[in-house]
Each structure stands twice: as structure tokens, then as C-alpha cells.
C-alpha positions as CSV (number, residue, x, y, z in Angstrom):
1,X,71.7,-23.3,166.4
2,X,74.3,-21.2,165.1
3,X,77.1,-20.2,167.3
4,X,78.1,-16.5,167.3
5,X,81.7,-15.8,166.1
6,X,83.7,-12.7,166.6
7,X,82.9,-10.1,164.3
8,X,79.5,-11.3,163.3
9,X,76.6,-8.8,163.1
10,X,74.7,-8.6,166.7
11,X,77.7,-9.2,168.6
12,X,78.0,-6.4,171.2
13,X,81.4,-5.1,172.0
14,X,82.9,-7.4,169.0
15,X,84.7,-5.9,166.6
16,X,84.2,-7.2,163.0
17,X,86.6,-6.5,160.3
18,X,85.7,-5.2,156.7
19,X,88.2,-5.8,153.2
20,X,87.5,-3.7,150.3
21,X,89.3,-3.6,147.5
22,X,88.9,-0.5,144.5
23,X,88.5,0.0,141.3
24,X,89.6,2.2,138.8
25,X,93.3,3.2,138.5
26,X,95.4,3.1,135.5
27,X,98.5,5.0,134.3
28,X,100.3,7.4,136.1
29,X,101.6,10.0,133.5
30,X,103.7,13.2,134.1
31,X,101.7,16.4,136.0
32,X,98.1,14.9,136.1
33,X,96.7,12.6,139.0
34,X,95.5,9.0,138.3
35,X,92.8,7.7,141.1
36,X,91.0,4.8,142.3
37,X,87.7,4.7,144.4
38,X,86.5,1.8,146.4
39,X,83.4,1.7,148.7
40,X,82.5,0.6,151.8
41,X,78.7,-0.4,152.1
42,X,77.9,-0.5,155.8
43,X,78.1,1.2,158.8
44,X,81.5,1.2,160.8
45,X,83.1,3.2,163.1
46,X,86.8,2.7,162.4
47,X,89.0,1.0,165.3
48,X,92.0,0.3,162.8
49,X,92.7,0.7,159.1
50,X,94.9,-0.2,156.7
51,X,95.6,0.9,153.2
52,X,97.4,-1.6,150.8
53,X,98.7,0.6,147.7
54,X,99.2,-1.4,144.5
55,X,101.1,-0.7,141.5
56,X,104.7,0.9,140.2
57,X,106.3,3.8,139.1
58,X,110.0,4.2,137.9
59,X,111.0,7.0,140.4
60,X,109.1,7.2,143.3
61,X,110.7,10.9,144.1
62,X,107.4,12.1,141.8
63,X,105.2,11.2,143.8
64,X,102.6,12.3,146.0
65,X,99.8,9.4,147.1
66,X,96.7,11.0,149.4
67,X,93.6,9.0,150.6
68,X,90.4,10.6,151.2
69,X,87.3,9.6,152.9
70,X,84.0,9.9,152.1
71,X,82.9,12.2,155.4
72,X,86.2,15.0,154.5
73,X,89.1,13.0,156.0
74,X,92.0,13.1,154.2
75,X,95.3,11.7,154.8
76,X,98.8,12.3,153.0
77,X,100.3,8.9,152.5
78,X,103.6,10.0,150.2
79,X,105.2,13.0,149.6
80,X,107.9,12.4,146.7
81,X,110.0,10.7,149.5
82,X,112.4,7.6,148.3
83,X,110.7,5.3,149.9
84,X,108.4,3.0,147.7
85,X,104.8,4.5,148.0
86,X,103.5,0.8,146.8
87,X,103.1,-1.0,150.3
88,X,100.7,-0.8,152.9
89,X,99.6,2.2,155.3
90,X,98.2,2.6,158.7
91,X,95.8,5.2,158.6
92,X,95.3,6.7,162.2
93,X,93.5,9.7,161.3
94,X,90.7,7.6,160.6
95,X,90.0,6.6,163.7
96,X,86.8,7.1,165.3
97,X,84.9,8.3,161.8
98,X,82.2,6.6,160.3
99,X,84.2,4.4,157.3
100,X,80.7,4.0,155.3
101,X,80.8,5.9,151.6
102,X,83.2,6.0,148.6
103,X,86.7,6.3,149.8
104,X,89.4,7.7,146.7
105,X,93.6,7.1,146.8
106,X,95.1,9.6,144.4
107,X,98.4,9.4,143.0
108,X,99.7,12.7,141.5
109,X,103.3,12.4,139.5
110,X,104.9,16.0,140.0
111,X,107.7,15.4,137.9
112,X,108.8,15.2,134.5
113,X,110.3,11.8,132.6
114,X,109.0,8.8,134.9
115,X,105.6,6.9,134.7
116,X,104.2,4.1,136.0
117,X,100.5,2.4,136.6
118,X,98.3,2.3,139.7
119,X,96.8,-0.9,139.8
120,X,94.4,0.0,143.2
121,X,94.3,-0.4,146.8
122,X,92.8,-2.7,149.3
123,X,91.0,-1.7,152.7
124,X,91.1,-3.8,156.4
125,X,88.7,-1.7,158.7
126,X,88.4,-3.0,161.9
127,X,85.2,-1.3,163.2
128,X,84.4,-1.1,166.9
């Protein structure tokens, strides 16, 4: 018989972790927003998250990078700080909300001159 692991459907109290990765992106062109979606398919009440943003830009002052849920939450990941916007992201805020639906990262470039490309993002959900 199979031996229940950590994580595995029908294990009370176990928290299981979920990786999605998105689609979409593209380039990121002067005053207009480039997105990405990626969806989660099953139920999960978020314990941690993490947000892996991947891509480049040539000046990362342009930029503002939000993610948004598919239940309303929305959290500001980048606002046209120096700091590359390209790395990975805990998201608190979702904490506690159900993770299932289309989840969307917009990048919008809010300056004149630069560009870049938004390759994606990844999600780890732990759900609880």
C-alpha cells in the first residue's frame, strides 16, 4: 500500500505546496502595461507565497510591477524604485485567501526611453 507523504491530497493538517508558472508576457514598451496570467487549478487556502518575476528592462526607475488575484487581492510589488524588480517576492497579503483562479503580474513602464521584455513569473503556494 501506498504510504502517505506530506503534502499529498487526504492528509489532514499537511500542507501541500503548489508551482505555477504563466504565460503570456512580452515586451515592455514606453507608457503601456505588458502582463502575464497564470492559473491555479485547485483549491488552496494560502499559508505562504512566493512570486518569481522573470525578465529585463534597461532602467528599472520605470517601473511599476503589481500582482493581482483572482478573488480582488492585489499587491504592489515595484514602484519605480532602483532595485531590480526581476527577483522573487513574498506575498503576505495573500495569506489566508483562497489561491484558486487566474492570477495576472502587470508590469507598467512609466517612463520615456527604456524597454525591456517580461518573460513571466512563477508561483510556490504553500496551502494550509
Amino acid at each position: 500500500a501506498a504510504v502517505p507523504t506530506p503534502g499529498m491530497p487526504g492528509m489532514p493538517g499537511m500542507p501541500r505546496t503548489i508551482n505555477v508558472s504563466s504565460r503570456g508576457g512580452g515586451r515592455i514598451s514606453d507608457f503601456r502595461t505588458t502582463t502575464a496570467r497564470a492559473n491555479v487549478a485547485q483549491p488552496c487556502i494560502v499559508q505562504h507565497m512566493s512570486v518569481r518575476v522573470r525578465g529585463s528592462h534597461s532602467f528599472h526607475g520605470d517601473l511599476v510591477v503589481r500582482l493581482s488575484g483572482p478573488n480582488g487581492q492585489s499587491a504592489s510589488l515595484h514602484r519605480r524604485g532602483r532595485s531590480n524588480p526581476f527577483r522573487s517576492y513574498t506575498i503576505s497579503r495573500a495569506i489566508g485567501t483562497q489561491a484558486m483562479g487566474q492570477w495576472t503580474l502587470s508590469i507598467r513602464d512609466e517612463l520615456r526611453a527604456d524597454s525591456g521584455r517580461l518573460n513571466g513569473f512563477n508561483m510556490t503556494i504553500t496551502c494550509q
